[in-house]
LUMMAR-993045 format. One line per 5 residues: number of its first residue (from 1); their letters; for each residue x, y, z of N, C-alpha, C. Coordinates in steps of 0.05 Angstrom, whole numbers. Each point is the difference from the previous one (the first is absolute). Layout:
BEGIN
NUM	A	X/Y/Z/X/Y/Z/X/Y/Z | ...
This chain:
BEGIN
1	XXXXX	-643/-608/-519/11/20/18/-6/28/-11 | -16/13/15/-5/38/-9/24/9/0 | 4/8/-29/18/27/-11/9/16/21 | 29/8/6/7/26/16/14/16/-10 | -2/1/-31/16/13/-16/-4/26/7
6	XXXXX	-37/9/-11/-12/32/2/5/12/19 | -5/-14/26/-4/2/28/30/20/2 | 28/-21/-1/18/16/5/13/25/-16 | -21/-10/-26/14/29/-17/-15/26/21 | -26/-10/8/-13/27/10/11/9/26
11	XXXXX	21/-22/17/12/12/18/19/12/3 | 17/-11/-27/23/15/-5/-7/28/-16 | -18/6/-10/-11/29/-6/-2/13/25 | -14/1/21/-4/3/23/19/4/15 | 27/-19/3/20/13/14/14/17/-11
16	XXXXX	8/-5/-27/5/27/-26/-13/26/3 | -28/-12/7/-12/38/6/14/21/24 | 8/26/-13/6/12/29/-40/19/2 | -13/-3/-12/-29/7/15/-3/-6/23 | -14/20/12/-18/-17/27/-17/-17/5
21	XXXXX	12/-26/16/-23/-22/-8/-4/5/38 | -41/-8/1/-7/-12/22/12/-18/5 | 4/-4/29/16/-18/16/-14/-14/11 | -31/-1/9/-18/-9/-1/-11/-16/-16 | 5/3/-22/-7/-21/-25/18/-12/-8
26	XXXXX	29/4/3/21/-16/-4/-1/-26/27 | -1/11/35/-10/-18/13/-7/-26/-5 | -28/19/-15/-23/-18/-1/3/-26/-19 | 16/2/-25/11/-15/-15/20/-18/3 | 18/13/25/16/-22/9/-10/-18/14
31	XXXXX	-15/7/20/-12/-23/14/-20/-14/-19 | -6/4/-31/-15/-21/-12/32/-12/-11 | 16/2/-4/23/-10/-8/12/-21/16 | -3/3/26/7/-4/26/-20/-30/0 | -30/-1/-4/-19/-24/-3/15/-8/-30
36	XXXXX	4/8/-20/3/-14/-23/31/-18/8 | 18/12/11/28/-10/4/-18/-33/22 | -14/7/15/4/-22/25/-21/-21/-9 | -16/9/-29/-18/-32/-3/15/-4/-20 | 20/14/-18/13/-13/-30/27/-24/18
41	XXXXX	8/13/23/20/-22/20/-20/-31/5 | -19/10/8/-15/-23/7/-15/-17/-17 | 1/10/-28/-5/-18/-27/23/-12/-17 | 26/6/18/26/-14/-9/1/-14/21 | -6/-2/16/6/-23/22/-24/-18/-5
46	XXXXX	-25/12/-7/-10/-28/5/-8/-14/-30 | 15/17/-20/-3/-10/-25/29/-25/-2 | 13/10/17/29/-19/7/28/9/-38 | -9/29/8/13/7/-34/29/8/10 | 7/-6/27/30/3/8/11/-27/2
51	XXXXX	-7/-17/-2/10/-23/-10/22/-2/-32 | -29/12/-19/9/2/-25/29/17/5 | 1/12/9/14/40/0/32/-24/12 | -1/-22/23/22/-18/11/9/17/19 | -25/7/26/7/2/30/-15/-19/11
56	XXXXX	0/-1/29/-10/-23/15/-14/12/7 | -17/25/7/-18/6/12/-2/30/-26 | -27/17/8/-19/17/-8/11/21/18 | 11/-1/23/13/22/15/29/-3/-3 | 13/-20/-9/26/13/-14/12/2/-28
61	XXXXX	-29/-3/-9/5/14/-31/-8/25/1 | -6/16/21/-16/26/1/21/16/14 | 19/-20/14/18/16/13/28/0/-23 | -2/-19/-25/26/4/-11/-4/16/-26 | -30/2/-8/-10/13/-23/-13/29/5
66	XXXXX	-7/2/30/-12/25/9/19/23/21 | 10/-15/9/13/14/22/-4/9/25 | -23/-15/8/-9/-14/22/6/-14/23 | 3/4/24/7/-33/18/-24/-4/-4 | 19/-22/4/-21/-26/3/-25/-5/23
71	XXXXX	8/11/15/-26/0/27/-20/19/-12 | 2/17/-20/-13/20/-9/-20/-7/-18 | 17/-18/-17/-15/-7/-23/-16/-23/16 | 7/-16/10/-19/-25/18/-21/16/6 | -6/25/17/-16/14/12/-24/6/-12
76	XXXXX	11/12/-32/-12/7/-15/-13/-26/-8 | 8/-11/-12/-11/-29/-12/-29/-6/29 | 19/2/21/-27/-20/17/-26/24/1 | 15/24/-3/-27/28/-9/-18/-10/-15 | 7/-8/-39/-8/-4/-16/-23/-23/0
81	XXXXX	13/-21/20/-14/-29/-1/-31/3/20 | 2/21/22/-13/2/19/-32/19/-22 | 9/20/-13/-16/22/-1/-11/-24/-24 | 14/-15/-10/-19/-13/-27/-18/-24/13 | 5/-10/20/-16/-19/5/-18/13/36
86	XXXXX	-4/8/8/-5/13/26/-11/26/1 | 10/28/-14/-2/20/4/-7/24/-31 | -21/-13/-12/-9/17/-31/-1/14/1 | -18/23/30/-9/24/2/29/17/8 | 16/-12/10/27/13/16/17/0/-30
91	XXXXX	4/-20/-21/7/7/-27/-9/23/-13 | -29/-4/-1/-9/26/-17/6/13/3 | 1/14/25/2/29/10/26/0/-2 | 23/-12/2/17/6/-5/12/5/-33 | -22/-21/-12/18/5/-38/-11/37/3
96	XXXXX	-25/-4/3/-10/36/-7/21/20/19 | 13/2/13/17/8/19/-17/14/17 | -12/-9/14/-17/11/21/15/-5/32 | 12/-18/-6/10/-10/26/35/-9/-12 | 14/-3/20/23/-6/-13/21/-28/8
101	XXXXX	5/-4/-4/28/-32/5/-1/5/29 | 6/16/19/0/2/28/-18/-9/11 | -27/19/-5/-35/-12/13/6/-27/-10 | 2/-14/-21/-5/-24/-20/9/-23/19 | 29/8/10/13/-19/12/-8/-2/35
106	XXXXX	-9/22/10/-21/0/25/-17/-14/-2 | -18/-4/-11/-21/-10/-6/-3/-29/-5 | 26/-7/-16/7/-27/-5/11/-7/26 | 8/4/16/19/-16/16/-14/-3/23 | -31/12/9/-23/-7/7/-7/-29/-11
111	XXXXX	-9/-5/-21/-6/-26/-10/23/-32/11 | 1/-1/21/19/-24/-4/-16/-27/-2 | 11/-13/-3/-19/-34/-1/-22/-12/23 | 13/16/25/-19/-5/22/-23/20/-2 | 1/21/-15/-21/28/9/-23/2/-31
116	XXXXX	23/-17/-22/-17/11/-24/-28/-13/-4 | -10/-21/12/-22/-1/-5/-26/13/19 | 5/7/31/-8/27/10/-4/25/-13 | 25/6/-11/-2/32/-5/-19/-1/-40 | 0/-20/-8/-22/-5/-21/-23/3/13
121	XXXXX	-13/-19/22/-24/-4/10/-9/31/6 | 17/14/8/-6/22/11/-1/25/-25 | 19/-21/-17/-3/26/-20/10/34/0 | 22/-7/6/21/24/21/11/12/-24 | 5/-13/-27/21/10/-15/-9/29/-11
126	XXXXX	-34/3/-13/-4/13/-5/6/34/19 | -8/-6/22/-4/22/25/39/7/0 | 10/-24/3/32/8/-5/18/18/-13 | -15/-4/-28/14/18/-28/-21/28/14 | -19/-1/10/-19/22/-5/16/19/25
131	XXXXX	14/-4/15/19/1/25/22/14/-22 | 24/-14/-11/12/0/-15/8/25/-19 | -32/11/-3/4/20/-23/-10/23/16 | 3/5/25/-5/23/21/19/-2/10 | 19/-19/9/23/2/16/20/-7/-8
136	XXXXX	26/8/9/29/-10/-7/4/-26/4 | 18/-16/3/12/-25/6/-3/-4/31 | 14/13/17/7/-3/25/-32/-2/12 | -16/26/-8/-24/-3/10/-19/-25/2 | 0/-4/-17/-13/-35/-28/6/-24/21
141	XXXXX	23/8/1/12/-24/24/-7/-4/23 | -10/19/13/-14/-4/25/-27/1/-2 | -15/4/-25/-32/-3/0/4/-35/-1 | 14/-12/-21/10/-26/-4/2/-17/20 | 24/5/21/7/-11/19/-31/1/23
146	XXXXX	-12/17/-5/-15/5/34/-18/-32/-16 | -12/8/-24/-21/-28/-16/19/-20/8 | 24/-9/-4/17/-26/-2/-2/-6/29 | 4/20/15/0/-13/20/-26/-9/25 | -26/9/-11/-28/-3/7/-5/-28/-13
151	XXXXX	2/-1/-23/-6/-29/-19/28/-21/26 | 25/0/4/11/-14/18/-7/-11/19 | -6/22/20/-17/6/32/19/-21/10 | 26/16/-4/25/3/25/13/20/3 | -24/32/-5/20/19/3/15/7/-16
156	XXXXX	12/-9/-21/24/8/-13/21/-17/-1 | 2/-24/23/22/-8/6/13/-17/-18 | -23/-12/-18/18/-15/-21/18/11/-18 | -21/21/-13/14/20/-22/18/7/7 | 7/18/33/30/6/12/21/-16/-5
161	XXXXX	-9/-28/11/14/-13/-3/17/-8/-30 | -17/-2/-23/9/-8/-17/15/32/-14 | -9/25/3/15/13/-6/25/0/15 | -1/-5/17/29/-5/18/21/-18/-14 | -17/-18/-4/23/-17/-18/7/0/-25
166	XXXXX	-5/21/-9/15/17/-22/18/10/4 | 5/8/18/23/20/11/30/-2/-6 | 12/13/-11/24/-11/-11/24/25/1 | 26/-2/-7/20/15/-1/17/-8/-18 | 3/10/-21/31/-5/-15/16/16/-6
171	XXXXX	23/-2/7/22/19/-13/26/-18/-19 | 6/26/-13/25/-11/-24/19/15/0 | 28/2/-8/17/16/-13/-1/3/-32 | -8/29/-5/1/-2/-30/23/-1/-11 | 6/-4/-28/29/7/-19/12/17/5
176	XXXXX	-8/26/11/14/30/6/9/-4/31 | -4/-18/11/9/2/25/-23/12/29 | -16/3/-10/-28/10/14/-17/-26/17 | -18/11/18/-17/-30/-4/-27/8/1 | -15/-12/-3/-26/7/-18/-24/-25/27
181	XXXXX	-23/6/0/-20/-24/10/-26/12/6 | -23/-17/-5/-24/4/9/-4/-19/29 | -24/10/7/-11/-6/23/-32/-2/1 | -8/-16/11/-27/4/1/-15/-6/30 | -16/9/19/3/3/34/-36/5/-4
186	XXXXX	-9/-22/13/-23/1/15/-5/37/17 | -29/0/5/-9/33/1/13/17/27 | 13/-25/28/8/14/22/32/-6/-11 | 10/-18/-15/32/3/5/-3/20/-15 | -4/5/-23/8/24/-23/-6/21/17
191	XXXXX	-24/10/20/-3/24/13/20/3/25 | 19/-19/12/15/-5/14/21/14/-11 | 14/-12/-20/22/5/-21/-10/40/-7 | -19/-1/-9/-3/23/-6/6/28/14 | -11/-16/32/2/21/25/39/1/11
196	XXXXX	3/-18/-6/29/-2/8/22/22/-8 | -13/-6/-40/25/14/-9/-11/30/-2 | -27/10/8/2/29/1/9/9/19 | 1/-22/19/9/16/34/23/-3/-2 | 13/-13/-18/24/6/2/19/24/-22
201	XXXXX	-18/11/-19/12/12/-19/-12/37/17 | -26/-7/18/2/23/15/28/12/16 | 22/-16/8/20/10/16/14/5/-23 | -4/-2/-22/26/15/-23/-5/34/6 | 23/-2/0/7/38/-5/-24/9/-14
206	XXXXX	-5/28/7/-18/24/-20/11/2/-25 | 22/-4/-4/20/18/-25/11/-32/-15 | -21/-8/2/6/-32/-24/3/10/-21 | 14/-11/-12/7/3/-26/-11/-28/-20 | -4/-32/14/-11/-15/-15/-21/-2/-6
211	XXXXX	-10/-10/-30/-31/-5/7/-15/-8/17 | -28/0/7/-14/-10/10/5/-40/-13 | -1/-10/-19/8/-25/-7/23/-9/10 | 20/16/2/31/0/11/-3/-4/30 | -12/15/13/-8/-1/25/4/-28/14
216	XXXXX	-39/-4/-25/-6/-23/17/15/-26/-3 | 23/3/-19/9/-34/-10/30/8/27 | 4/21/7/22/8/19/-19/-6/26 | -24/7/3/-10/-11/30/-1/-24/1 | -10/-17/-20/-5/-37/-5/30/-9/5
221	XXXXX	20/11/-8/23/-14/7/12/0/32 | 1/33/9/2/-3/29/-25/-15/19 | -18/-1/-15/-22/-21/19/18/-24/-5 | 11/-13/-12/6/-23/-4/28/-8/16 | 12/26/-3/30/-2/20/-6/-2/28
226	XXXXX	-29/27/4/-3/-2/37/-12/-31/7 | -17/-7/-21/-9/-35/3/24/-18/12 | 17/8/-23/24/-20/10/12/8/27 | 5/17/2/18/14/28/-19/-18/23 | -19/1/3/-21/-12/17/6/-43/4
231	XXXXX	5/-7/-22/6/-27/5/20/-6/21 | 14/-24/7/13/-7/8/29/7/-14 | 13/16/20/26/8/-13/13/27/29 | 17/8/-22/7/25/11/-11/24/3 | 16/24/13/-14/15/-5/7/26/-37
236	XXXXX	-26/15/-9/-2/11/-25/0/-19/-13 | -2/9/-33/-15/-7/-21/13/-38/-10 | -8/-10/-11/9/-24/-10/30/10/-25 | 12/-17/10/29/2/-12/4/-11/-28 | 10/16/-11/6/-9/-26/28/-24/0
241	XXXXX	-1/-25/-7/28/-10/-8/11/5/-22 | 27/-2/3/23/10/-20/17/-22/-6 | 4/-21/-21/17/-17/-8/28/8/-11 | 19/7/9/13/6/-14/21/-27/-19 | 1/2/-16/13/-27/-16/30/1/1
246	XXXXX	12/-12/6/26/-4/-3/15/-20/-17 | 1/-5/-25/15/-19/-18/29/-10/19 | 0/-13/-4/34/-23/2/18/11/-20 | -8/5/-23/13/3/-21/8/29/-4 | -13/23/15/0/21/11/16/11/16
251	XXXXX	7/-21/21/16/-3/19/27/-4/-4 | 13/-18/-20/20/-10/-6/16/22/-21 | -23/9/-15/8/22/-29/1/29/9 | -12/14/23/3/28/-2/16/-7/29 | 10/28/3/5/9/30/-21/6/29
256	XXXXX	15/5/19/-23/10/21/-7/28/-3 | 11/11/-8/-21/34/-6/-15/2/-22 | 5/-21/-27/-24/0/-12/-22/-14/7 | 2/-25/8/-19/-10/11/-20/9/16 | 21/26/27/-17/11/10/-17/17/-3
261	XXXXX	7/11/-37/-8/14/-4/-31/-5/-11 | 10/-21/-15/-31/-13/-12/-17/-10/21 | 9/-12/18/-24/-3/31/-18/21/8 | 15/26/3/-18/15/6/-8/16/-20 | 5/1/-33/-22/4/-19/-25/-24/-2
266	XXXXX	9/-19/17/-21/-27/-9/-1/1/-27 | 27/-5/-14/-5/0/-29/-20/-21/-10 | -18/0/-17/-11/-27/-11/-31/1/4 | -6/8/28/-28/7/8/-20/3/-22 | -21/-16/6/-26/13/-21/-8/23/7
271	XXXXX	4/21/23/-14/20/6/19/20/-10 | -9/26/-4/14/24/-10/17/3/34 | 25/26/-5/16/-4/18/-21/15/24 | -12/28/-12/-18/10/21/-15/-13/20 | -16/-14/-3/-16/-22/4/19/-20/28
276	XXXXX	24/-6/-14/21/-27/11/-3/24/31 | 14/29/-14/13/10/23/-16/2/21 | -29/8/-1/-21/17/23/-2/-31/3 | -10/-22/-8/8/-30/16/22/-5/16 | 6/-3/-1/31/-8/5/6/29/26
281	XXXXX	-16/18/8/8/14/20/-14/-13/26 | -24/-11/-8/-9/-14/23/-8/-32/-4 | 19/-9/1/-8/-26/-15/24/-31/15 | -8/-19/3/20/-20/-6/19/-6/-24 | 26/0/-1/13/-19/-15/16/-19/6
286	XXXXX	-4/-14/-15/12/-32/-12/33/-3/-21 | 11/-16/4/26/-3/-11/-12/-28/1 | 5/-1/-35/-6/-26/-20/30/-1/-11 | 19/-34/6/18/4/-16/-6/-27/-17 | 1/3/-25/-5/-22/-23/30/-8/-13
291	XXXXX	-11/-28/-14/32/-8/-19/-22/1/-20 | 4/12/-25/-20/-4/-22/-23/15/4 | -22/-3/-13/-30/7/-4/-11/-12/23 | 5/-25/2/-21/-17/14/7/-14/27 | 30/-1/4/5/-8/25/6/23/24
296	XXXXX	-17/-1/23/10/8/17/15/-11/19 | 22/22/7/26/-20/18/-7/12/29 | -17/33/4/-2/1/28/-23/26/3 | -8/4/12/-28/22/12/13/2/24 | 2/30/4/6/12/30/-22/14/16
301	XXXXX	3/2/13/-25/10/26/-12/26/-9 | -12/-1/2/-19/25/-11/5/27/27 | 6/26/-20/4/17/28/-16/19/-11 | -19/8/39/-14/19/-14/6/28/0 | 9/22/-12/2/16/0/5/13/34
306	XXXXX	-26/11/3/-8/11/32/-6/-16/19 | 10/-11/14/-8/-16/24/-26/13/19 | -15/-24/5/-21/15/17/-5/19/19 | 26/-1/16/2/22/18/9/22/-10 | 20/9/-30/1/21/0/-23/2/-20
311	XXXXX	-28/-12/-7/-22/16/-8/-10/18/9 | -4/-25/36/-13/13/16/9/28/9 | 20/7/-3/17/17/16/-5/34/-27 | 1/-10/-25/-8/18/-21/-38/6/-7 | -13/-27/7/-30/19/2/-3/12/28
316	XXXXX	18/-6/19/-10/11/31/11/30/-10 | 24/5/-11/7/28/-6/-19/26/-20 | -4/-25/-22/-13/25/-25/-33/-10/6 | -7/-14/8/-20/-12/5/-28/8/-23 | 7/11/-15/-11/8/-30/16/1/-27
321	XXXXX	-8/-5/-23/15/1/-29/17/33/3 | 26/-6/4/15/28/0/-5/15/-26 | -17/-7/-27/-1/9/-21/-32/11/5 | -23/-7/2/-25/8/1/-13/-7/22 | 4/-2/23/-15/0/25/-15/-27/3
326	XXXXX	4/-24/-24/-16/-20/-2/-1/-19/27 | -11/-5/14/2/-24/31/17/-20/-12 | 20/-6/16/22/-11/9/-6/-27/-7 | -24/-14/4/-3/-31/0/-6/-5/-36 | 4/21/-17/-4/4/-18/31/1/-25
331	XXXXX	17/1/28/25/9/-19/15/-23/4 | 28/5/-19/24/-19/-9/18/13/19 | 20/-12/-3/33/9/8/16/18/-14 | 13/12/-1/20/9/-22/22/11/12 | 21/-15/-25/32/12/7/-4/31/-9
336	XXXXX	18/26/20/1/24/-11/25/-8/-16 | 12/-10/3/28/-1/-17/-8/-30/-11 | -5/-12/-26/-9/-16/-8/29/-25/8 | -19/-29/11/24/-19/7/14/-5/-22 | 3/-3/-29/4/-3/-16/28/9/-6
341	XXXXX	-7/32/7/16/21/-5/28/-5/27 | -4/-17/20/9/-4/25/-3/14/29 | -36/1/-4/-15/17/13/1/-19/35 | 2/11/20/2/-25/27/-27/-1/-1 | -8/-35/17/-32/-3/2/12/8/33
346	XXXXX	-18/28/0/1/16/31/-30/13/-1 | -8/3/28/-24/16/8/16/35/-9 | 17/8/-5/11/20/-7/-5/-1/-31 | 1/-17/-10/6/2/-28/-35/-13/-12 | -18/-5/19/-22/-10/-8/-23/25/2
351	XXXXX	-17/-3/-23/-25/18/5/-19/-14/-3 | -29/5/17/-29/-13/-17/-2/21/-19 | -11/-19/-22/-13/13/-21/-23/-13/-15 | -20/9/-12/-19/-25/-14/9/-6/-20 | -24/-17/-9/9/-12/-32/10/23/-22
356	XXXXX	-24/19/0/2/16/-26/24/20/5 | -1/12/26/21/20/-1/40/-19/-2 | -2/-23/14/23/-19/1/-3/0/-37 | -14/-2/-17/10/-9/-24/1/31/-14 | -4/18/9/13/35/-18/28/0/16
361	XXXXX	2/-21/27/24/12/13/7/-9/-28 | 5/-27/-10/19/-18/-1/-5/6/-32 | -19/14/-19/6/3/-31/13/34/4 | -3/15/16/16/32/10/31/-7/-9 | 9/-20/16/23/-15/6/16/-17/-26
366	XXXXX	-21/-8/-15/15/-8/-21/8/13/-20 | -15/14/1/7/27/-20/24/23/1 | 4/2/37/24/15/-1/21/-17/12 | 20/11/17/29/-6/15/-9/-14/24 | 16/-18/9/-7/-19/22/-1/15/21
371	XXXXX	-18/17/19/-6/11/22/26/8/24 | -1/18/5/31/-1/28/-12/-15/14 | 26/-5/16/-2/-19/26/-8/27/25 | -26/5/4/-1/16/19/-34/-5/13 | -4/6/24/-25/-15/0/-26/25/-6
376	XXXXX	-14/-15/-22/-12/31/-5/-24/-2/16 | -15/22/-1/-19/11/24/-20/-10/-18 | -31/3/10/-22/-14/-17/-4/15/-14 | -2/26/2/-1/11/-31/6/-10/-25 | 15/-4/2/23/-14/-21/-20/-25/-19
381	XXXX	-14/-11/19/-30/-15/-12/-26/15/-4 | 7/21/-6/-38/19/-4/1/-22/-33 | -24/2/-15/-2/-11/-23/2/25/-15 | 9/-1/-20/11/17/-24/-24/9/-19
C-alpha cells in the first residue's frame, strides 16, 4: 500500500498556510484525490480486505470507518469496478484531473451491459472524455444521451425509462427534531416540482424577510397541504390529529381543574408547546382514556375544530391570508382568541391565515400574554 504519510504532512502545511494559494490548482488536486479515493474503495472490495476489517460488505465498512452512506460508498465502488475493467481512457483523464468524478460518472452510466459492447465497437469513449474536458457535467450528459440513444433506436425511450426508475423520495426526523430527505425526479417531474415551487414563492410578499432556501422548503410544504386539500375530504388544508392521553390513574389521583389543566397544556406531547398550539387551532382532537401504559379503556370521537360550514363562511369573508394577501386555498384556520386559552370555534373568532404567517401568529403568542378576547381586524396578521 503507497505511503500517505508525506502527502498529508504537505496538506496540513497548506491548510496551515495563511498565503495565497491558487484555487485552481487546489481544484485540480482534489479531483485527483477524488480518482484516488474511488479506485483505493474499489481495491478493498475486490481485494475482499473488509472481510478481514469483520463487516459484511465493502460499503458498510466505508460507511462505519468513513462516514459515508452506504448507497454512496456502493456508487463509488460500482465507479471504481466500471472505469478498471471498461473505461481506461475515462480513468486517465480523470487520475491527471482533466475531467472530474461527475463527467466520470456520466460517462459510466452510458456503458450498461446492453450498450457496452456497441459503444466499444464504435469507440465512443475516447470522443466522450474529449467532450468532457470542454464541457461541464450537465452538458456531457446530453452529448451522451443523444449517442445512447441513436446506438438504442427507440428514441430515448429506454433510457427514460430506466432513469425513471430511479426515482425516489426519502424523508426522516433527525435527533434535533427536524426532518431531513433527498429526492431524486426524472428531467419533466423535477422541472414540474421546480415550476411549482417558484410560482408559488412568487406570491410571497416584496418585504420577505426569509431566505431564498427558506422560501422554497415554505413553498414545498404549502404545495403539499394544497395537494392534500384537493383529495377526498373537507374543505382547507389536511388536519392535524391531536391524541390527547388520559391515564385512569390520573383520573382517580388529581382533581377536575387539574386535570383540566394538563389537557389543555397536552402535557407529555413530543412536540414543543408552540408547535401543539398553532396545531391544535385547526385540527381534530381525540380523548384517549388508558388504565396503565398499554391498556386502552376508551377513544372518543374526534372533533374537528371548525366545521365545514363555518370554513366556508370564513374563506367566503377574508377570502385571502389576513396576514400577507396569500390566496385563500393556500391558508389554515385560526383561533383569534386561541381555543386553548377558551377561545369559541366561531366564524367570529376564525381567520384564514397561511402556513408561515399562522406559525409567527402562534411563536408572537408564545412569547407574550394570552391575546384579549376581542375580534382583531387583519392587521393584526401583517408579518412582523
Amino acid at each position: 500500500m503507497v505511503g500517505l504519510g508525506s502527502l498529508r504532512v504537505e496538506v496540513e502545511k497548506l491548510v496551515a498556510s495563511e498565503a495565497p494559494v491558487d484555487p485552481v490548482a487546489v481544484h485540480e488536486l482534489r479531483v485527483m484525490l477524488d480518482y484516488a479515493w474511488t479506485r483505493a474503495c474499489e481495491e478493498y472490495d475486490r481485494a475482499e480486505a473488509w472481510r478481514d476489517d469483520g463487516f459484511a460488505s465493502a460499503a458498510s465498512a466505508l460507511r462505519a470507518r468513513c462516514g459515508v452512506a452506504q448507497g454512496v460508498a456502493r456508487r463509488t465502488i460500482d465507479l471504481g469496478r466500471k472505469l478498471r475493467t471498461t473505461l481506461p481512457e475515462t480513468a486517465r483523464a480523470w487520475a491527471r484531473g482533466e475531467i472530474s468524478g461527475a463527467h466520470a460518472q456520466v460517462i459510466a452510466n452510458a456503458y450498461t451491459p446492453g450498450r457496452t459492447a456497441a459503444l466499444r465497437a464504435l469507440e465512443l469513449e475516447e470522443a466522450f472524455v474529449d467532450a468532457a474536458r470542454a464541457a461541464p457535467p450537465p452538458v456531457l450528459a446530453g452529448v451522451v444521451r443523444r449517442a445512447t440513444d441513436a446506438i438504442d433506436g427507440d428514441g430515448g425511450a429506454d433510457a427514460e425509462a430506466r432513469r425513471r426508475e430511479r426515482r425516489r423520495f426519502h424523508m426522516s426526523r433527525t435527533l434535533d427534531g427536524m426532518w431531513a430527505g433527498d429526492f431524486l425526479l426524472d428531467d419533466e417531474d423535477g422541472l414540474t416540482v421546480q415550476a411549482a415551487i417558484e410560482r408559488m414563492r412568487g406570491n410571497y410578499a416584496r418585504t420577505e424577510v426569509r431566505s431564498p432556501a427558506q422560501q422554497r422548503a415554505d413553498a414545498f410544504v404549502e404545495l403539499c397541504a394544497v395537494g392534500a386539500d384537493h383529495t377526498p375530504g373537507g374543505i382547507g388544508h389536511a388536519h392535524a390529529d391531536i391524541a390527547v392521553r388520559i391515564d385512569l390513574g390520573d383520573l382517580e389521583a388529581q382533581g377536575r381543574d387539574d386535570l383540566a389543566a394538563d389537557i389543555r397544556a397536552l402535557r407529555g406531547a413530543p412536540l414543543p408547546r408552540v408547535v401543539l398550539d398553532r396545531l391544535a387551532c385547526d385540527a381534530r382532537v381525540w380523548r384517549v382514556l388508558t388504565d396503565g401504559a398499554s391498556q386502552v379503556l376508551d377513544v372518543g370521537r374526534a372533533t374537528r375544530v371548525f366545521t365545514a360550514a363555518q370554513r366556508r363562511a370564513i374563506l367566503a369573508r377574508d377570502e385571502v391570508c389576513t396576514g400577507c394577501g396569500a390566496p385563500g386555498a393556500w391558508c389554515e384556520f385560526h383561533h383569534v382568541v386561541p381555543w386553548q386559552h377558551g377561545g369559541a370555534t366561531s366564524v367570529a373568532n376564525g381567520r384564514l391565515v397561511c402556513r408561515p404567517c399562522h406559525r409567527r401568529l402562534h411563536e408572537r403568542s408564545s412569547r407574550g400574554p394570552a391575546p384579549a378576547r376581542s375580534r382583531a381586524s387583519p392587521t393584526t396578521f401583517a408579518a412582523a
